[in-house]
Structures are given as C-alpha cells and as structure tokens.
GULO-604264 format. One record per residue: residue number from 0; residue in one letter; x, z, y of N, C-alpha, C, CB in turn. Coordinates in nm, 3 decimals, decimal comma. Glycine has a CB too. Layout:
N
[pt NUM 'a' [X Z Y] [X Z Y] [X Z Y] [X Z Y]]
...
//
This chain:
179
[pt 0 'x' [15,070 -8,448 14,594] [15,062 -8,386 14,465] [14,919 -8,398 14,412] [15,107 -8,239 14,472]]
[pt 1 'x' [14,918 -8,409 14,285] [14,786 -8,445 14,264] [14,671 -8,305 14,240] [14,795 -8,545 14,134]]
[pt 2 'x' [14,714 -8,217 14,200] [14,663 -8,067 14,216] [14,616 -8,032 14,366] [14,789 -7,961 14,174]]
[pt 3 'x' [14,629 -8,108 14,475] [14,675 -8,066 14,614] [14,521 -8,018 14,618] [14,748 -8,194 14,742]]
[pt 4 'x' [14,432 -8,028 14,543] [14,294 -8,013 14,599] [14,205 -7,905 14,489] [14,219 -8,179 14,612]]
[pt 5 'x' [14,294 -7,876 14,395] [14,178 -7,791 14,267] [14,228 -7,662 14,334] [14,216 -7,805 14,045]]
[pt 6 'x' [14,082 -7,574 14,295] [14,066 -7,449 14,344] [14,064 -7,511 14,501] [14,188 -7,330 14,293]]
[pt 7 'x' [13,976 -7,550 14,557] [14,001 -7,539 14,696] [13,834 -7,519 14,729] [14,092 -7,683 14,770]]
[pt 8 'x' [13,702 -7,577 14,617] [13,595 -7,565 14,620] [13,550 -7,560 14,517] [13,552 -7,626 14,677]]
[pt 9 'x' [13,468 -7,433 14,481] [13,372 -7,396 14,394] [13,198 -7,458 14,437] [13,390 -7,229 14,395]]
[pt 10 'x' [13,169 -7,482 14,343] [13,002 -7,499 14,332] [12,945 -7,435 14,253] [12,949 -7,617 14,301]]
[pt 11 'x' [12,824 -7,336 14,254] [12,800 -7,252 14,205] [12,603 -7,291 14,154] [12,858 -7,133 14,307]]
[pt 12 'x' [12,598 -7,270 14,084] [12,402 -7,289 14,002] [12,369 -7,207 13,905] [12,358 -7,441 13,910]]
[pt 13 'x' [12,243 -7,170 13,916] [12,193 -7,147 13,778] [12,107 -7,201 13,769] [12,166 -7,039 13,732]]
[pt 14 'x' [12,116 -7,233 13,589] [11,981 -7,314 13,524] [11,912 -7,262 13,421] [12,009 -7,443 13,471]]
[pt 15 'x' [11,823 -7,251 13,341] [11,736 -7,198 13,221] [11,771 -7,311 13,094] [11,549 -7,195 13,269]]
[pt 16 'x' [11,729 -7,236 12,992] [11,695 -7,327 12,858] [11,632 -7,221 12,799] [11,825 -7,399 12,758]]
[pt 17 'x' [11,549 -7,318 12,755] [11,438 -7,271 12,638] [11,507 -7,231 12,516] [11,331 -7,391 12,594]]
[pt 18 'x' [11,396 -7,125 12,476] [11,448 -7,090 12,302] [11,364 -7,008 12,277] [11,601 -7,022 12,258]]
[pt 19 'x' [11,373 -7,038 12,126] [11,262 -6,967 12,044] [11,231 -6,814 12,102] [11,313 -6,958 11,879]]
[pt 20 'x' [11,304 -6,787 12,164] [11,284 -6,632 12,205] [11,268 -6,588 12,371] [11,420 -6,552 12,148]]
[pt 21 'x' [11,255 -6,683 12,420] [11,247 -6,730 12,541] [11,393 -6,789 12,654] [11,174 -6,618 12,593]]
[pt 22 'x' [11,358 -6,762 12,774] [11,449 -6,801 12,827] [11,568 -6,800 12,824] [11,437 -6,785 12,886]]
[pt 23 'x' [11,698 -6,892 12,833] [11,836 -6,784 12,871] [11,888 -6,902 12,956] [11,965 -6,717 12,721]]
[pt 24 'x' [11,940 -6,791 13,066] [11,972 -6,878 13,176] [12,105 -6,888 13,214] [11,906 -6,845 13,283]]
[pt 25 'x' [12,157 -6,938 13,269] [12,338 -7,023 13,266] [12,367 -7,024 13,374] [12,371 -7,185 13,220]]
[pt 26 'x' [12,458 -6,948 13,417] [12,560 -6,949 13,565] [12,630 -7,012 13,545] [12,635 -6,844 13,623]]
[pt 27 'x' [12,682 -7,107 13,628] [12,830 -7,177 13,650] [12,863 -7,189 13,759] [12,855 -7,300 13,607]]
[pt 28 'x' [12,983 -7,167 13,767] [13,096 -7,179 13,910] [13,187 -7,331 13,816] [13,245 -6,966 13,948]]
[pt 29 'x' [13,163 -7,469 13,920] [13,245 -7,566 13,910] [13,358 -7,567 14,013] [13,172 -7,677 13,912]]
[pt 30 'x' [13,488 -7,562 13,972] [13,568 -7,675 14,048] [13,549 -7,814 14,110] [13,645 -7,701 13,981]]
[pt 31 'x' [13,511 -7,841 14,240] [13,480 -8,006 14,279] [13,616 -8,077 14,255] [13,427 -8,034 14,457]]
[pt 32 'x' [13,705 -8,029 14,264] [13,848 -8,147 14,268] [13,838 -8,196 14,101] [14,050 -8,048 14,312]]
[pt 33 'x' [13,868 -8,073 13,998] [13,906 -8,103 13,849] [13,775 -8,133 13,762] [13,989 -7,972 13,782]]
[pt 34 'x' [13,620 -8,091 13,836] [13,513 -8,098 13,771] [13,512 -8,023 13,654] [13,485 -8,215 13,751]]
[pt 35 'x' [13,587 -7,916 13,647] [13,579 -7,836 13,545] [13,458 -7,696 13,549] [13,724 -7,795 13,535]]
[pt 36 'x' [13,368 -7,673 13,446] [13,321 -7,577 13,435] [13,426 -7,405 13,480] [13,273 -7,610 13,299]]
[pt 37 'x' [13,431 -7,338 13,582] [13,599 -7,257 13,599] [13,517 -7,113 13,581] [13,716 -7,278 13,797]]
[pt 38 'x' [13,401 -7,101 13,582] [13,342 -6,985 13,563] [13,183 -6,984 13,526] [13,370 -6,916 13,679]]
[pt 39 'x' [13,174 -6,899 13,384] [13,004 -6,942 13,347] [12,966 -6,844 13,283] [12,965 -7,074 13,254]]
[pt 40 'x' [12,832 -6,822 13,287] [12,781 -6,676 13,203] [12,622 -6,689 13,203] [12,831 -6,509 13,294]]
[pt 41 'x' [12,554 -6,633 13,088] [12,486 -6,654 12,971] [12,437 -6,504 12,970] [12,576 -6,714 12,840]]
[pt 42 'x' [12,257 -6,515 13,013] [12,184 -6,389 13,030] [12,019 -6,382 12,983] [12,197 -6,359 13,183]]
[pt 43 'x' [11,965 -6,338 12,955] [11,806 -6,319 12,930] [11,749 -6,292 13,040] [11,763 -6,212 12,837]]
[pt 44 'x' [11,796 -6,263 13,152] [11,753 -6,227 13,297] [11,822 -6,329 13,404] [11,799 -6,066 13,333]]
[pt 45 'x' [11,784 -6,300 13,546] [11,797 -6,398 13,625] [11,847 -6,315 13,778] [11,652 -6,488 13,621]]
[pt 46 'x' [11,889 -6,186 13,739] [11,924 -6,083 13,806] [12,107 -6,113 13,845] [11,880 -5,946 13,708]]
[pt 47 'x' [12,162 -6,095 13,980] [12,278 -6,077 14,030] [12,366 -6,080 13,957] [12,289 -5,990 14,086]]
[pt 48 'x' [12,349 -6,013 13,851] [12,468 -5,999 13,716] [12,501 -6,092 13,680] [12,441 -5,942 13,592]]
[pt 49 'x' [12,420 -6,200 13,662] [12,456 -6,295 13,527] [12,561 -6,384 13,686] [12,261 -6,418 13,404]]
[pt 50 'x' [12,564 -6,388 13,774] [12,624 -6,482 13,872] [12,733 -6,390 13,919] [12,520 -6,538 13,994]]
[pt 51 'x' [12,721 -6,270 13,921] [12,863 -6,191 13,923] [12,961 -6,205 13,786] [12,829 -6,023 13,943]]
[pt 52 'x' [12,906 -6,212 13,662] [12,946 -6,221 13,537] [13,044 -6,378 13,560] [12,800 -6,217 13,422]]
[pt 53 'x' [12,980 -6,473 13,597] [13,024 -6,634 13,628] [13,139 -6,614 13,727] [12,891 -6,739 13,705]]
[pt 54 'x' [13,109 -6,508 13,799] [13,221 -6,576 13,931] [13,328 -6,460 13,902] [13,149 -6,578 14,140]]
[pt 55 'x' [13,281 -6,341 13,851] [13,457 -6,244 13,785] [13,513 -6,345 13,706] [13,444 -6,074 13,654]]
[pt 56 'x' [13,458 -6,435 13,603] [13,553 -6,504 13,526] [13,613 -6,613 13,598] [13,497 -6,553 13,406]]
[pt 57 'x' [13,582 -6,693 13,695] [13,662 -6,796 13,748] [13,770 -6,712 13,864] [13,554 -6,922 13,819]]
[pt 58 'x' [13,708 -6,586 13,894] [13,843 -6,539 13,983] [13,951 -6,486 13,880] [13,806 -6,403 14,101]]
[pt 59 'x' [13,927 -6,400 13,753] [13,981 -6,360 13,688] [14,103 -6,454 13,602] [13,889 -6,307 13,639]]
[pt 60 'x' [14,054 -6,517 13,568] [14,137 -6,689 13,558] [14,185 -6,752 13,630] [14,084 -6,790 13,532]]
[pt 61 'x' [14,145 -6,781 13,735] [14,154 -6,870 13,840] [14,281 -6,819 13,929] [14,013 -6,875 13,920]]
[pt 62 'x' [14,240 -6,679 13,971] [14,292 -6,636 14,102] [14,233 -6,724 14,187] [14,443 -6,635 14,118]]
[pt 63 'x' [14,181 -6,718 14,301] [14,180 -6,839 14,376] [14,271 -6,747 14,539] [13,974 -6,916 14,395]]
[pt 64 'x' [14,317 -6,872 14,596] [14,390 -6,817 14,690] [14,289 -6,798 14,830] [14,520 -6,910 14,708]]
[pt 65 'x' [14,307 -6,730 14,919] [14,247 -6,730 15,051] [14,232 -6,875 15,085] [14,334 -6,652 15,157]]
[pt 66 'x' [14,115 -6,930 15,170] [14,049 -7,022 15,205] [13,961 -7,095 15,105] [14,127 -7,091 15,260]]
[pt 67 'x' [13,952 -7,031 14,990] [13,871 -7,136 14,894] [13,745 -7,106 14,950] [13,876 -7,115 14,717]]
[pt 68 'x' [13,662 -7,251 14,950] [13,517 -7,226 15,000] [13,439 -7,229 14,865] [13,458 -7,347 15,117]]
[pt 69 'x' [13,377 -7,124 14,836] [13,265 -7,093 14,738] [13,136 -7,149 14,787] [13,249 -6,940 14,717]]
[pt 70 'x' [13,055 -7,251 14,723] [12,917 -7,313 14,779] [12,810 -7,297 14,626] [12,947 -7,515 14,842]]
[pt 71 'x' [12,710 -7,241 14,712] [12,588 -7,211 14,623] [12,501 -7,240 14,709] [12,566 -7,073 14,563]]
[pt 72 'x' [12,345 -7,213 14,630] [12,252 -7,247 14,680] [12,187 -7,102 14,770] [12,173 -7,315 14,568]]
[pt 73 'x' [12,078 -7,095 14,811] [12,039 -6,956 14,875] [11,978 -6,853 14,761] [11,920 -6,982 15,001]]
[pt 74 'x' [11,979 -6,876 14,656] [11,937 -6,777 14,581] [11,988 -6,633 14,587] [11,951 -6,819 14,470]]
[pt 75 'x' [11,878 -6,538 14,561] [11,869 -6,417 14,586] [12,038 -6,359 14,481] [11,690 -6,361 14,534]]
[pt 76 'x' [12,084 -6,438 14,375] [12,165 -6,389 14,314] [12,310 -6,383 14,435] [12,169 -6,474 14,175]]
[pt 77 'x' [12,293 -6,499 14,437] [12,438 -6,513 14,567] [12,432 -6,509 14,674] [12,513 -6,617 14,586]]
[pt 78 'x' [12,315 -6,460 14,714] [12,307 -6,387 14,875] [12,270 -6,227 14,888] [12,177 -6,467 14,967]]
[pt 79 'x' [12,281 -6,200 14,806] [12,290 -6,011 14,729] [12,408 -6,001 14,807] [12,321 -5,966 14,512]]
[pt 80 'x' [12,445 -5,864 14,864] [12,545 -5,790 14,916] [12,668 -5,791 14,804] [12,488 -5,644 14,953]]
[pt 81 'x' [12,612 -5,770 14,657] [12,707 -5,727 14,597] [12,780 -5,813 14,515] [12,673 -5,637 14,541]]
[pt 82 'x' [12,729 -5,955 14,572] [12,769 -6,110 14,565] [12,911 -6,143 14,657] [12,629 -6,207 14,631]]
[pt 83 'x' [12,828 -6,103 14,799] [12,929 -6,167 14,885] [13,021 -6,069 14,950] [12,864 -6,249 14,992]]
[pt 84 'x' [12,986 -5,936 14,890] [13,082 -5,843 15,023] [13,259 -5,909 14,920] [13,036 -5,560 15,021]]
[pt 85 'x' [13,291 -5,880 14,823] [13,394 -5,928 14,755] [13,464 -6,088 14,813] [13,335 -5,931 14,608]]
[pt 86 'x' [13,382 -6,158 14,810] [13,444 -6,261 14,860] [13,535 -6,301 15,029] [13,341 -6,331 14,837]]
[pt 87 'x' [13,451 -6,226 15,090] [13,491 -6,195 15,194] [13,634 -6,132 15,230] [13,405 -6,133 15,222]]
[pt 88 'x' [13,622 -5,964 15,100] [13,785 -5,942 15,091] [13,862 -6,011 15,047] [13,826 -5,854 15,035]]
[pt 89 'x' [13,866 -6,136 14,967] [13,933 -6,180 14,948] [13,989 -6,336 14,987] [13,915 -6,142 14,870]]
[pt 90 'x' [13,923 -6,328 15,082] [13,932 -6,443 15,154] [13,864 -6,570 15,169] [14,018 -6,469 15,135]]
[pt 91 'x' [13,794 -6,569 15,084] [13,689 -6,695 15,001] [13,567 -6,661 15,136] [13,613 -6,643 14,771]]
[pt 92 'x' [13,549 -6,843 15,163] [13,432 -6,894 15,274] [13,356 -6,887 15,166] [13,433 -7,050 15,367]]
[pt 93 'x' [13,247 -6,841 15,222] [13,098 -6,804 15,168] [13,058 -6,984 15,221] [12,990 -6,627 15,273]]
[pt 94 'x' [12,979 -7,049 15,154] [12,893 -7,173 15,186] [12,795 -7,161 15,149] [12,923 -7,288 15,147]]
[pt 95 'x' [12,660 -7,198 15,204] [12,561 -7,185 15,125] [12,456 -7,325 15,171] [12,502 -7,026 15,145]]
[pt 96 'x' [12,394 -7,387 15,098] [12,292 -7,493 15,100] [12,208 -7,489 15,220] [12,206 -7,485 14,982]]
[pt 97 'x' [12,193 -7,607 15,291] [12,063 -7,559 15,408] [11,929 -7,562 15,330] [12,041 -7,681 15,557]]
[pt 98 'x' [11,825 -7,454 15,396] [11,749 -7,449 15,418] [11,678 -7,550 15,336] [11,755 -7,437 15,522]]
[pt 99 'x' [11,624 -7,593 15,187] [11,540 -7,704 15,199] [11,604 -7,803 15,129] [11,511 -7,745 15,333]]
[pt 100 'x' [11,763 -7,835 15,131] [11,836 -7,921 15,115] [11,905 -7,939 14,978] [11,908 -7,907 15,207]]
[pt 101 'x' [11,859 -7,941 14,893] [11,936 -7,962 14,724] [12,022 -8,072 14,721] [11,824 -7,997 14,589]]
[pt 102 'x' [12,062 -8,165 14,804] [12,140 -8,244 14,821] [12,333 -8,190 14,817] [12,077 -8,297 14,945]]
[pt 103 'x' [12,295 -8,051 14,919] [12,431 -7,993 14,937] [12,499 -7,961 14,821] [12,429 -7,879 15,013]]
[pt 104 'x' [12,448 -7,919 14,712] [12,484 -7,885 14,594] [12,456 -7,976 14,480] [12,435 -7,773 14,575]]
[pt 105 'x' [12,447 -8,070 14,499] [12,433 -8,204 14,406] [12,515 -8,158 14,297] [12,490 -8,357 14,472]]
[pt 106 'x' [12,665 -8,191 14,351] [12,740 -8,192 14,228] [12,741 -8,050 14,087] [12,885 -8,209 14,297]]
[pt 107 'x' [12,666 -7,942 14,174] [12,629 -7,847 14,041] [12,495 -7,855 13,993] [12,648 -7,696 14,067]]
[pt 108 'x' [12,485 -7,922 14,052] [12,265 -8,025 13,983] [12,355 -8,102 13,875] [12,125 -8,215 14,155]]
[pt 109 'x' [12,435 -8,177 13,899] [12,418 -8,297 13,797] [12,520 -8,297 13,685] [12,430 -8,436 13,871]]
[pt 110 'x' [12,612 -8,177 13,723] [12,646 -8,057 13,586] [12,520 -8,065 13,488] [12,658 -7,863 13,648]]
[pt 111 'x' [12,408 -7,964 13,541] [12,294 -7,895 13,461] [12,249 -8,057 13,429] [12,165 -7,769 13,558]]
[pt 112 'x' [12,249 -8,134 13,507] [12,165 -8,264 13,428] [12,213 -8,349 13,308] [12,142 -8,372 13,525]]
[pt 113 'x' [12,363 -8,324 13,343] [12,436 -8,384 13,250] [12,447 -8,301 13,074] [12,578 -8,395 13,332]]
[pt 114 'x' [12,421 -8,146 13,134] [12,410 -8,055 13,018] [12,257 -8,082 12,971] [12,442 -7,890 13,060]]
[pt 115 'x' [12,166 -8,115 13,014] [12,107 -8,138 12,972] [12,070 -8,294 12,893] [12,066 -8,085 13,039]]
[pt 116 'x' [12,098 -8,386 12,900] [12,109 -8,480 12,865] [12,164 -8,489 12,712] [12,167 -8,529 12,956]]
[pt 117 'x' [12,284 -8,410 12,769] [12,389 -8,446 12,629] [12,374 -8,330 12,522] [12,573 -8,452 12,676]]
[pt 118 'x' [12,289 -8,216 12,563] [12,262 -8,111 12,489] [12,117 -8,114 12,423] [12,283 -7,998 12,571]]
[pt 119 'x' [12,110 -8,048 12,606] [11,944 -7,956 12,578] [11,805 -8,060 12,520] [11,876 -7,881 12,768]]
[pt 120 'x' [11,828 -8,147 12,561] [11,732 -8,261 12,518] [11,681 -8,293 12,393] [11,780 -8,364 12,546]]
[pt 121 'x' [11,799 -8,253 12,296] [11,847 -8,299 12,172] [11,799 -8,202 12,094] [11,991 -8,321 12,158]]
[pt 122 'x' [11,792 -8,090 12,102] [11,808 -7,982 12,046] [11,651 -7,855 12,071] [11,959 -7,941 12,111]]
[pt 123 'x' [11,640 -7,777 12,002] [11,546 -7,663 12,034] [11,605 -7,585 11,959] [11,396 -7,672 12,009]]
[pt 124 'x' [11,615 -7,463 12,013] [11,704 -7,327 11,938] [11,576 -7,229 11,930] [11,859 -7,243 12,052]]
[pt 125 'x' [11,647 -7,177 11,791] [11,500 -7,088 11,780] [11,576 -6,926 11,865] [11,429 -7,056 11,550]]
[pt 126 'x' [11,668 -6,907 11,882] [11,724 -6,748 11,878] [11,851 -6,796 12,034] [11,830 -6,686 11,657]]
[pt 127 'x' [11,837 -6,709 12,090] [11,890 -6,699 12,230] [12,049 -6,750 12,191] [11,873 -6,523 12,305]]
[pt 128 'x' [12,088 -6,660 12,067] [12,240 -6,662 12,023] [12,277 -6,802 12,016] [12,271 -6,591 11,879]]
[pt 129 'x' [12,220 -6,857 11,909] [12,223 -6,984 11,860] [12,236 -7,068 11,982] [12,103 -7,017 11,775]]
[pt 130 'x' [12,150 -7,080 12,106] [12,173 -7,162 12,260] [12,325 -7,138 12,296] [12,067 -7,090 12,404]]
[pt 131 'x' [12,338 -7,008 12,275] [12,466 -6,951 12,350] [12,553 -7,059 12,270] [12,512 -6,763 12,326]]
[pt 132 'x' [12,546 -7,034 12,155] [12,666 -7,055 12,083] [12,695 -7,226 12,112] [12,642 -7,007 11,909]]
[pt 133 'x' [12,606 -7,291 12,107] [12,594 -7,459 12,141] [12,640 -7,504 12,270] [12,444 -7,513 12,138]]
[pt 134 'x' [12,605 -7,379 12,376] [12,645 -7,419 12,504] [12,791 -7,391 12,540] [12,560 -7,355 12,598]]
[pt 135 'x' [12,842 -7,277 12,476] [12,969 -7,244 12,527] [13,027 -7,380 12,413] [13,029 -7,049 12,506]]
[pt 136 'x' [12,973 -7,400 12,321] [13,106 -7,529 12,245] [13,130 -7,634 12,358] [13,037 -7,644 12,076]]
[pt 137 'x' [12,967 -7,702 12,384] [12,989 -7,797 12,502] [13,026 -7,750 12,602] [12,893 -7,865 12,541]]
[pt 138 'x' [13,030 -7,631 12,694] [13,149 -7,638 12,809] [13,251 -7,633 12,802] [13,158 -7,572 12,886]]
[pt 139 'x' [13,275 -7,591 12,710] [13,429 -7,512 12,678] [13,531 -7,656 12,590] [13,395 -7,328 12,530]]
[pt 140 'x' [13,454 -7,702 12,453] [13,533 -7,793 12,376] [13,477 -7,926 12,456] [13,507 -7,784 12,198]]
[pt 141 'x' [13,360 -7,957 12,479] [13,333 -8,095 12,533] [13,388 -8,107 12,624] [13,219 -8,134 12,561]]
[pt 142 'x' [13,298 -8,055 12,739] [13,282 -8,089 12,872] [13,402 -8,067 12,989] [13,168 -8,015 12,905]]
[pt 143 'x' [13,456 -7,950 12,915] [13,581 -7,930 12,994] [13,700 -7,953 12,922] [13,590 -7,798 13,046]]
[pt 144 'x' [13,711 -8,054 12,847] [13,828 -8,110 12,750] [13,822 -8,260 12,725] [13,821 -8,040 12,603]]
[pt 145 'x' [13,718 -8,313 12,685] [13,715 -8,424 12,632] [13,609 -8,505 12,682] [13,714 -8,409 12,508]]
[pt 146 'x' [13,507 -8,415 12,762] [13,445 -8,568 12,841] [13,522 -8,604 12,986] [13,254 -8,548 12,889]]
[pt 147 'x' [13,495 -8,750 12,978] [13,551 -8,810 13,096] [13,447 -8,813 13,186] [13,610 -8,943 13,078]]
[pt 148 'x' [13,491 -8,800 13,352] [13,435 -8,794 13,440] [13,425 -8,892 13,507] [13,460 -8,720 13,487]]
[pt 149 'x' [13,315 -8,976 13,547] [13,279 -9,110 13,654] [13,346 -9,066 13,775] [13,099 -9,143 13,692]]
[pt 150 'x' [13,350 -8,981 13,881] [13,410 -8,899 13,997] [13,542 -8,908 13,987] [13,375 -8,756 14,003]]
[pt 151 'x' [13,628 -8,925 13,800] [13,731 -8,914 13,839] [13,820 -9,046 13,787] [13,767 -8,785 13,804]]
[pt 152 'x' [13,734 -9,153 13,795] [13,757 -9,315 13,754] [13,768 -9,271 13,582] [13,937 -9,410 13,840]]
[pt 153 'x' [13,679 -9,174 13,550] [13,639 -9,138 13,379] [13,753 -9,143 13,319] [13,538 -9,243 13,291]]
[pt 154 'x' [13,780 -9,017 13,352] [13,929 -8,948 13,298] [13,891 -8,852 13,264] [14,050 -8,919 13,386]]
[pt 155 'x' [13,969 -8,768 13,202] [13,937 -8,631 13,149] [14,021 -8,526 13,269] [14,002 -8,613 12,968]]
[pt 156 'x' [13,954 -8,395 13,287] [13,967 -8,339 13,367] [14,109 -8,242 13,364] [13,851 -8,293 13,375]]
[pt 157 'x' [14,191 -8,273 13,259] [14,303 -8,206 13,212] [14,421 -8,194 13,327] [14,352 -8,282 13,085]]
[pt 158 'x' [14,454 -8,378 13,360] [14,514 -8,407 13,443] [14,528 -8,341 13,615] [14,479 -8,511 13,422]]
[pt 159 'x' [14,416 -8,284 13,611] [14,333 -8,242 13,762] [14,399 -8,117 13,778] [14,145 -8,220 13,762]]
[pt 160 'x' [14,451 -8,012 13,628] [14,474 -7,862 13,672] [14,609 -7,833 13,680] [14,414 -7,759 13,579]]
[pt 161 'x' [14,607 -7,759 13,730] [14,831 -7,701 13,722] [14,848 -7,653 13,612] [14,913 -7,550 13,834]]
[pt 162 'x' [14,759 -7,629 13,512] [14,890 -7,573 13,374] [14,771 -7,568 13,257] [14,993 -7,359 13,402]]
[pt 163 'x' [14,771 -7,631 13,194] [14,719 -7,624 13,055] [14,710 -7,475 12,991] [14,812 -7,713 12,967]]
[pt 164 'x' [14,813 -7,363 13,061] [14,788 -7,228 12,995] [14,669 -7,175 13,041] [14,895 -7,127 13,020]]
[pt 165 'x' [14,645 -7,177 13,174] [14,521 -7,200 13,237] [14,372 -7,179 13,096] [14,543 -7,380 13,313]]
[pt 166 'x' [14,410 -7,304 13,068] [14,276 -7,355 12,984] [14,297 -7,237 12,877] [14,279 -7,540 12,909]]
[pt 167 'x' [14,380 -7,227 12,823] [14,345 -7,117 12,728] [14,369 -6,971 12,729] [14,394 -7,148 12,628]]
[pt 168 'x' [14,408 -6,961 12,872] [14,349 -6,801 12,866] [14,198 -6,765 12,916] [14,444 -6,708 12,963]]
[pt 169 'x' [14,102 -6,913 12,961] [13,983 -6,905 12,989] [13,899 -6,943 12,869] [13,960 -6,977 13,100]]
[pt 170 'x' [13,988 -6,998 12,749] [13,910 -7,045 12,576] [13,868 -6,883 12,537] [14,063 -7,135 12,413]]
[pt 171 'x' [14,020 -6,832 12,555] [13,989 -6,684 12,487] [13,921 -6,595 12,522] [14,073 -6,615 12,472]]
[pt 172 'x' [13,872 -6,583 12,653] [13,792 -6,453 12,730] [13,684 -6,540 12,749] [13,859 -6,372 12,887]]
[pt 173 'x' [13,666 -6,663 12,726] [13,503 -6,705 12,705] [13,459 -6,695 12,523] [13,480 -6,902 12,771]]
[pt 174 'x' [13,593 -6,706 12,457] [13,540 -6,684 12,317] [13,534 -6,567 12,303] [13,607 -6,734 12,210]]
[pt 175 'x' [13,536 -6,435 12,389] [13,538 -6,337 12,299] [13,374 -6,269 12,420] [13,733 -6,233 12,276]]
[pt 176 'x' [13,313 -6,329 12,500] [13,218 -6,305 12,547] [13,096 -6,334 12,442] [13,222 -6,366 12,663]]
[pt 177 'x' [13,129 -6,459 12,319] [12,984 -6,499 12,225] [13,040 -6,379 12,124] [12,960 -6,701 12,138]]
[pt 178 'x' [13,159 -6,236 12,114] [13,124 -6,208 12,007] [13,003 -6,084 12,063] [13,256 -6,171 11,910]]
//
C-alpha cells in the first residue's frame, strides 16, 4: 500500500526570520514518508511553547498511532519534560540527533533551506504579522499542495496521505491560528 509508511516518522526544527520587528521563529514537525509540513507554529520567542504549539497540531490532526518515532534535534525546546513526558504516553519513540551531528536531521534542515530559498530570500517583512502571513501561504498553499518533491521522483505530496479530508481540517485550524 502506498500510505504503508506516512505518519510513521516525524522530523521536528526550528528556524528564525527576520522582520522589521525582529525575530519570529518557526516550528515544524515534517512527515518523512509524504514530506508534508504535519505540524507548525509561529512565535516571537524561542521558549517550549512555540514546539509544543507545532507538535499539538500534528497530533491533533494527525492522530499518530503508537510506534511513531518523533526525531528532533537536542534543543532545550524538545528535551523539556513538558515536551517529552506526553509522547511517551502515547506511545511515540522519542529520537533525538547525536551529539554534534546535524546530519541526523537533514531532512528538517533542508525544509528551512528550501523555505528559505523560495521565500525568505526574496522578501523582507517589516511587521512579524506580515512574515506570518507569507509563511503559512507557502506551507500550507505551496509547499504542502503544489510543490513537487525530488525524494518523491517530484511529485506532489497529495498522493503520499490517506485522505485529502486530512488536508483540510489542518487548512482550517492553521487558518484560524493567523486570525
């Protein structure tokens, strides 16, 4: 079956972008099978929240079943107690990057590189909102709809999930997070 593998691994990062008002920084939880953005969240701080905020929405959507391995890097956000005691109840392998090693988490590096490329590069926002608003179009309408993926012989990632309803009960509870 060709689903036999989504939801089975999360990759988890955060990255910054500039703006006129300073920082705002971007959680994402990827799917490795569908390469879909499955959980993301958008903060002025760099505190536990904004990565608990990312990963309630991909469980909240998602469901994921017992054995999914969750992989992040060692940051203080996802090695917080109040990160991992949850995952644990629910069955989800904790993974985390060695020591040193940014390699392990490539594939949520080259997310942020690719967002940056096709975005951040292009662009300077004067007002935090305005970032928000540019970034959730590109994860949400681009990146997780209509760009094709090299990983997946550059297909669009549609094919990869079990149900298209899926996608839009995660359009609506990410559109109603920019109001």
């Amino acid at each position: 079956m060709i689903w036999r593998g989504v939801y089975r691994l999360w990759l988890g990062d955060i990255t910054y972008v500039p703006t006129g008002e300073g920082w705002l920084y971007l959680a994402v939880l990827l799917d490795a099978h569908s390469r879909r953005a499955i959980g993301w969240a958008m903060a002025d701080h760099l505190r536990t929240a904004l990565a608990l905020e990312a990963r309630a929405m991909a469980v909240r959507v998602r469901r994921p079943s017992a054995g999914l391995v969750h992989h992040t890097d060692r940051g203080s956000q996802y090695t917080a107690a109040a990160y991992q005691s949850p995952l644990g109840v629910r069955g989800i392998v904790c993974s985390m990057s060695r020591s040193g090693e940014c390699r392990d988490n490539a594939m949520a590096g080259r997310f942020f590189a690719t967002r940056k490329a096709e975005l951040v590069a292009a662009h300077r926002w004067p007002t935090r909102v305005a970032a928000r608003t540019a970034i959730f179009a590109w994860v949400e309408v681009f990146y997780n709809r209509q760009r094709a993926h090299a990983a997946l012989a550059y297909r669009l990632s549609w094919p990869f999930i079990p149900s298209g309803q899926i996608f839009w009960q995660s359009f609506r509870k990410s559109a109603r997070m920019l109001l």
